[in-house]
N, CA, C and O of each residue as an XYZ file, in Angstrom:
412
protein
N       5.543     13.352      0.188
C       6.426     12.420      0.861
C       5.654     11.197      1.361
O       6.197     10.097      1.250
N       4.489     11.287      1.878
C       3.720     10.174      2.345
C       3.015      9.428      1.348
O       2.514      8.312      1.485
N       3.026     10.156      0.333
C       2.754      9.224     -0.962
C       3.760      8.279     -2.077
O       3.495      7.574     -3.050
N       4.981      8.656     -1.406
C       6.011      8.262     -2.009
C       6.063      7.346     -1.586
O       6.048      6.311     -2.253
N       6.190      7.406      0.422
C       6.828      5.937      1.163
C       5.895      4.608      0.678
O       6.280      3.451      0.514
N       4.567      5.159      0.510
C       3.130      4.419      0.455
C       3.988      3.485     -1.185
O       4.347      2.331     -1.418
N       3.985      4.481     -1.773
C       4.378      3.452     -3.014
C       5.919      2.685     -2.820
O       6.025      1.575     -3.341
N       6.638      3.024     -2.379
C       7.576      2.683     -1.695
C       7.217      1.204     -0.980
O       7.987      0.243     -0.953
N       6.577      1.226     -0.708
C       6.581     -0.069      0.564
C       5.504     -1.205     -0.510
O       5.412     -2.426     -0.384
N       4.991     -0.570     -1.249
C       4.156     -1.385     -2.499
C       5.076     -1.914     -3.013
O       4.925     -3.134     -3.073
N       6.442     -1.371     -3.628
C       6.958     -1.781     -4.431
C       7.789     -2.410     -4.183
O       8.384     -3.004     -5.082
N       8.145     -2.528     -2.926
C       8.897     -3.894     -1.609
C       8.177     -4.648     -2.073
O       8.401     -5.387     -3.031
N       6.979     -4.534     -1.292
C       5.941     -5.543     -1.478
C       5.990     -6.557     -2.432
O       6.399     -7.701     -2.231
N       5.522     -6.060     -3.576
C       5.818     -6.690     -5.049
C       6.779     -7.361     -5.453
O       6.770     -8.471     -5.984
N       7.970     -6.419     -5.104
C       9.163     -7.615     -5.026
C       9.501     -8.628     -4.439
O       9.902     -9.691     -4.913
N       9.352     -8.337     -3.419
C       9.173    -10.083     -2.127
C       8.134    -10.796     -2.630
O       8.448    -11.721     -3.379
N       6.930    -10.609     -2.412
C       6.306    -11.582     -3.267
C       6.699    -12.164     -4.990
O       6.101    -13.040     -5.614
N       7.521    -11.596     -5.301
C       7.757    -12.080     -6.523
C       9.194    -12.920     -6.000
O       9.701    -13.703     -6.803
N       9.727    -12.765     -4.857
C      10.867    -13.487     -4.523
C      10.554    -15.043     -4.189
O      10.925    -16.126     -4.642
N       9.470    -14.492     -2.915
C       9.114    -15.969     -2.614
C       7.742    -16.664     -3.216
O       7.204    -17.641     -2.695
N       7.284    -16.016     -4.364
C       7.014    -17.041     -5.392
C       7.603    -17.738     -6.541
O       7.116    -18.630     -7.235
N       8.821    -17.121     -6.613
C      10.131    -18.216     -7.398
C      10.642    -18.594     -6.565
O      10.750    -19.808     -6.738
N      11.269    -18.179     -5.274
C      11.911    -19.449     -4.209
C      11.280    -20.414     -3.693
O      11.553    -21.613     -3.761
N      10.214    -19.780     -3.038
C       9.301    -20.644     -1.933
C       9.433    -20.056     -0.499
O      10.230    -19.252     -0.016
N       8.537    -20.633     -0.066
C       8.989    -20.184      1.546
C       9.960    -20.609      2.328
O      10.189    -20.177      3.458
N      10.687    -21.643      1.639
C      11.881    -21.849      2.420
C      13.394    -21.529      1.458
O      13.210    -21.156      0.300
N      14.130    -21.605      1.707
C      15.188    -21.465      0.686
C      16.629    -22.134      1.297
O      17.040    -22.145      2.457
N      17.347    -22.795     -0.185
C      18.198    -23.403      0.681
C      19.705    -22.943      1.037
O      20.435    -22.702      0.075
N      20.235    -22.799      2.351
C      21.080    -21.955      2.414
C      22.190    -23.145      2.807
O      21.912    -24.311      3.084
N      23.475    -22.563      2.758
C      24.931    -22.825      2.975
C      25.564    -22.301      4.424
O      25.863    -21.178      4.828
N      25.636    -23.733      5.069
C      26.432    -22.726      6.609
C      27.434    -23.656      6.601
O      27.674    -24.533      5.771
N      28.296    -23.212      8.172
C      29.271    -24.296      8.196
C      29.048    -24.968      9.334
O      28.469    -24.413     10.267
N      29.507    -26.342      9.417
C      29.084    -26.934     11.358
C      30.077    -26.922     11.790
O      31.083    -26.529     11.200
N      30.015    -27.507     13.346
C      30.967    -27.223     13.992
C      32.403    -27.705     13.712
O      33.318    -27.253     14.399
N      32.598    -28.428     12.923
C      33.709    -28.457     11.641
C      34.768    -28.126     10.967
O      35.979    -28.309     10.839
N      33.680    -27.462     10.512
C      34.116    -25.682      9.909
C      33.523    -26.896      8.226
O      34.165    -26.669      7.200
N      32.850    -27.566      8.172
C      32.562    -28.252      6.991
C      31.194    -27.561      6.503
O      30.316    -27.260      7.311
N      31.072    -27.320      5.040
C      29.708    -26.284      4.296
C      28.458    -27.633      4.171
O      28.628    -28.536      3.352
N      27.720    -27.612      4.724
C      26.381    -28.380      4.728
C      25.187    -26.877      3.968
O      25.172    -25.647      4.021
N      24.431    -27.877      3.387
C      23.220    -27.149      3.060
C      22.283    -27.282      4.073
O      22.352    -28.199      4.891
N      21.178    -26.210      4.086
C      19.867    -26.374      5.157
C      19.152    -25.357      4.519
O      19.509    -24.322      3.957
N      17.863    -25.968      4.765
C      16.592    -25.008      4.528
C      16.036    -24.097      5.082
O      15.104    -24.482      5.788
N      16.258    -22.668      5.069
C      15.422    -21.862      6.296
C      14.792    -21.139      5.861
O      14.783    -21.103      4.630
N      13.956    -20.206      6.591
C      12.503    -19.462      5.672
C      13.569    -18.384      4.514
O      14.666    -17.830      4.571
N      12.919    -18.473      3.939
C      12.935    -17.020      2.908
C      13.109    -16.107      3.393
O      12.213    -16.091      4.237
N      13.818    -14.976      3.535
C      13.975    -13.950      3.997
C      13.511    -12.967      3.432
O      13.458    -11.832      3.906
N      13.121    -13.332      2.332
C      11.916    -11.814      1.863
C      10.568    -12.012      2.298
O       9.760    -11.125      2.025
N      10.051    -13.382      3.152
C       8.909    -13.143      3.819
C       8.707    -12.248      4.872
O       7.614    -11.775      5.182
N      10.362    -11.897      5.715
C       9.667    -10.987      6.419
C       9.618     -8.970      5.908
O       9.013     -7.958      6.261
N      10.413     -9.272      5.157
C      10.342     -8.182      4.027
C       9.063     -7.845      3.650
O       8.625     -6.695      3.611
N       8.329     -9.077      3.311
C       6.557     -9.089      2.744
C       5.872     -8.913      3.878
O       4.690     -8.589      3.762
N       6.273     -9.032      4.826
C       4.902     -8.761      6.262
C       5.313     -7.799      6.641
O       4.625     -7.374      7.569
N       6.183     -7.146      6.382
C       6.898     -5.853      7.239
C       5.948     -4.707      6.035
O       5.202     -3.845      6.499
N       6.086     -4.839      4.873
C       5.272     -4.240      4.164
C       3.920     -4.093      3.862
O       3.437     -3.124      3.276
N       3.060     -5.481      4.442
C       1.827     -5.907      4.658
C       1.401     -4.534      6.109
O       0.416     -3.811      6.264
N       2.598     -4.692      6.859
C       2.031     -3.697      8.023
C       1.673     -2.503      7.396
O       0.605     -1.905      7.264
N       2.927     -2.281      7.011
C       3.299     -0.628      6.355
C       1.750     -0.022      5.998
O       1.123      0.844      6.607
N       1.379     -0.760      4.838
C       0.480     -0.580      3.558
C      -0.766     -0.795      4.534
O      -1.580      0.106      4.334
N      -1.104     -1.508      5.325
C      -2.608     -1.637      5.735
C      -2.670     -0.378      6.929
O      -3.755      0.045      7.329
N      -1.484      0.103      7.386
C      -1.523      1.392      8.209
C      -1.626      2.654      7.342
O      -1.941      3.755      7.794
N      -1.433      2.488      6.491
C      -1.734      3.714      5.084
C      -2.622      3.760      4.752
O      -3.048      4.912      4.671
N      -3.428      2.827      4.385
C      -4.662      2.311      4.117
C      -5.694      2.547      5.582
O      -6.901      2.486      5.349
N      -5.350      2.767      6.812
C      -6.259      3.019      7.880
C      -6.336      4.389      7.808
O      -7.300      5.076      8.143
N      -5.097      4.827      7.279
C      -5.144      6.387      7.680
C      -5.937      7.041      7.024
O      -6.667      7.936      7.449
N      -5.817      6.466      5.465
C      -6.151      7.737      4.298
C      -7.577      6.979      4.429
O      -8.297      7.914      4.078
N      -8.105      6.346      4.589
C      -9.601      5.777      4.584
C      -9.403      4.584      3.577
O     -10.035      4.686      2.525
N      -8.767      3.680      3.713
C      -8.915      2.460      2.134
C      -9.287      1.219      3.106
O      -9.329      0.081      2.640
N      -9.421      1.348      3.792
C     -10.403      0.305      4.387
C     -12.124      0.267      4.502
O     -12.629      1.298      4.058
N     -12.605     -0.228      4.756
C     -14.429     -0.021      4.738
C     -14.508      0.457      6.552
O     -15.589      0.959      6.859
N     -13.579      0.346      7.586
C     -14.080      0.804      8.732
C     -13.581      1.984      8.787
O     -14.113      3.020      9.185
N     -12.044      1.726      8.180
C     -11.640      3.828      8.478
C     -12.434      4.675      7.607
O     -12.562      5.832      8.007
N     -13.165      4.282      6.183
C     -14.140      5.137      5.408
C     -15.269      5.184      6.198
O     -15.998      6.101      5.820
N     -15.869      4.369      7.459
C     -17.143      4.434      8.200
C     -16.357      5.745      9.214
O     -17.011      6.644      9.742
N     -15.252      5.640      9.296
C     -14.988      6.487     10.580
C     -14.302      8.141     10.056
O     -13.964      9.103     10.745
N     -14.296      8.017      9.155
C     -14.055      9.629      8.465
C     -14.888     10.577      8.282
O     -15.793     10.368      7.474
N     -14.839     11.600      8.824
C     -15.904     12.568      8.754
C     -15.694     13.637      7.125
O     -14.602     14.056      6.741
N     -16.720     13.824      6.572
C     -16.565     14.546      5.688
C     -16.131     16.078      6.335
O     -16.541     16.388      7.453
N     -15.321     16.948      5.586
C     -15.193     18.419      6.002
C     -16.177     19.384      6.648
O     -17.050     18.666      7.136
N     -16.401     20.384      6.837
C     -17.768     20.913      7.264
C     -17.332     22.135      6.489
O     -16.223     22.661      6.581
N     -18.692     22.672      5.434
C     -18.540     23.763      4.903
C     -18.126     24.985      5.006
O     -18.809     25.276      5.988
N     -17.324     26.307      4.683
C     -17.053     27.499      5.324
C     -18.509     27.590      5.219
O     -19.421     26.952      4.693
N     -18.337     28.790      6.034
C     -19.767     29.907      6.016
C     -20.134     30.616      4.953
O     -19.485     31.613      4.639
N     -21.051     30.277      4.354
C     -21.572     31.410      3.233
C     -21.064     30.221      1.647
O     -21.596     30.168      0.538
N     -20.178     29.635      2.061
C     -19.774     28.248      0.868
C     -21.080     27.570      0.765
O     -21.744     27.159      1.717
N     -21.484     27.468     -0.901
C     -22.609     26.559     -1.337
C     -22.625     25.496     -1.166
O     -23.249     24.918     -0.276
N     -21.572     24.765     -2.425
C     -21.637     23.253     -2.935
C     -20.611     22.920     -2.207
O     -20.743     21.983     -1.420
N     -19.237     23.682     -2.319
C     -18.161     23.435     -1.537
C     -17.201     22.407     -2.859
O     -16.296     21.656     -2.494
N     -17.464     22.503     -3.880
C     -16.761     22.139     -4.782
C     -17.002     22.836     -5.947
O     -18.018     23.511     -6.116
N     -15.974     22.684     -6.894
C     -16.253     22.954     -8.449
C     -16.934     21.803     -8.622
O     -16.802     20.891     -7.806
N     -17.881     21.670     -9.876
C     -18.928     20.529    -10.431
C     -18.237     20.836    -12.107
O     -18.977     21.632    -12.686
N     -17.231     20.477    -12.847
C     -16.773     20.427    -14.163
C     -17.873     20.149    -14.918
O     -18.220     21.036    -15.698
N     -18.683     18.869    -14.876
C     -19.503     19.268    -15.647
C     -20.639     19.891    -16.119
O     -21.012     19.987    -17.288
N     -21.260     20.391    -14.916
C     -22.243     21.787    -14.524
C     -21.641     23.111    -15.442
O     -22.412     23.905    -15.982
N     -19.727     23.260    -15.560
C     -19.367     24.310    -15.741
C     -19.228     24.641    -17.395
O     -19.238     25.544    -18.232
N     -19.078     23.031    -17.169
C     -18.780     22.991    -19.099
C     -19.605     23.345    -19.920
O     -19.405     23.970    -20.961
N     -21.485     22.603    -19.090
C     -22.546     22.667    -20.149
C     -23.201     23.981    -20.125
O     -24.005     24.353    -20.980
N     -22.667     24.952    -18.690
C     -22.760     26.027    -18.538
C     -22.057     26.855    -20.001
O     -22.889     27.349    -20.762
N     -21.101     26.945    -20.242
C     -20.391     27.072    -21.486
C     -20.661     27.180    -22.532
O     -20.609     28.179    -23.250
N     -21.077     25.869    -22.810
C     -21.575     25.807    -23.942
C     -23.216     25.869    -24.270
O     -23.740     25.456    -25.304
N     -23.675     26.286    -23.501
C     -25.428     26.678    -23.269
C     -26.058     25.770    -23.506
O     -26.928     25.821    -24.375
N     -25.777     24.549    -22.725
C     -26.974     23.275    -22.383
C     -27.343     23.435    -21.190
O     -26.704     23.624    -20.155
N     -28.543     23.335    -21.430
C     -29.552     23.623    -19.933
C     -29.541     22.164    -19.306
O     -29.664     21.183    -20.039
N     -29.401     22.054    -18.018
C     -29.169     20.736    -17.241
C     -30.529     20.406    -17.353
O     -30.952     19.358    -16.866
């Protein structure tokens, strides 16, 4: 699920920026004045805040899982069980094991 929203909010992302790089940052809209007569006016893009709302999203995903260079300084690696060696499979240790190549 947390990998979903993550792509989820990418794929906002992507789209707003693809909005307001064919609109622009402003866009021109249709109101009425006090009138009741339709004038045009320019106001921001409304998928910019679509694009910063997702800019948050994604750089708080990015703090969590470590995709920044300070949250990867601030992540501690696991600490081994007891009596655990390497603490991983090594695939290719296992393969050449296999097939009888000496490392």
């Amino acid at each position: 699920m947390v990998l979903a929203t993550y792509c989820n909010a990418v794929a906002r992302y992507i789209t707003a920026q693809r909005s307001v790089d064919q609109d622009g940052v402003t866009v021109e809209t249709s109101v009425l004045d006090s009138h009741g007569v339709s004038r045009l006016t320019r106001r921001v893009n409304p998928a910019l805040r679509v694009l910063e709302s997702c800019e948050r999203t994604i750089h708080k995903f990015l703090r969590e899982f470590g995709g920044t260079p300070r949250s990867r300084e601030q992540t501690k690696p696991a600490q081994k069980a007891q009596g655990e060696e390497d603490g991983g499979f090594d695939l290719l240790a296992a393969l050449k094991k296999k097939h009888g190549e000496v490392e």
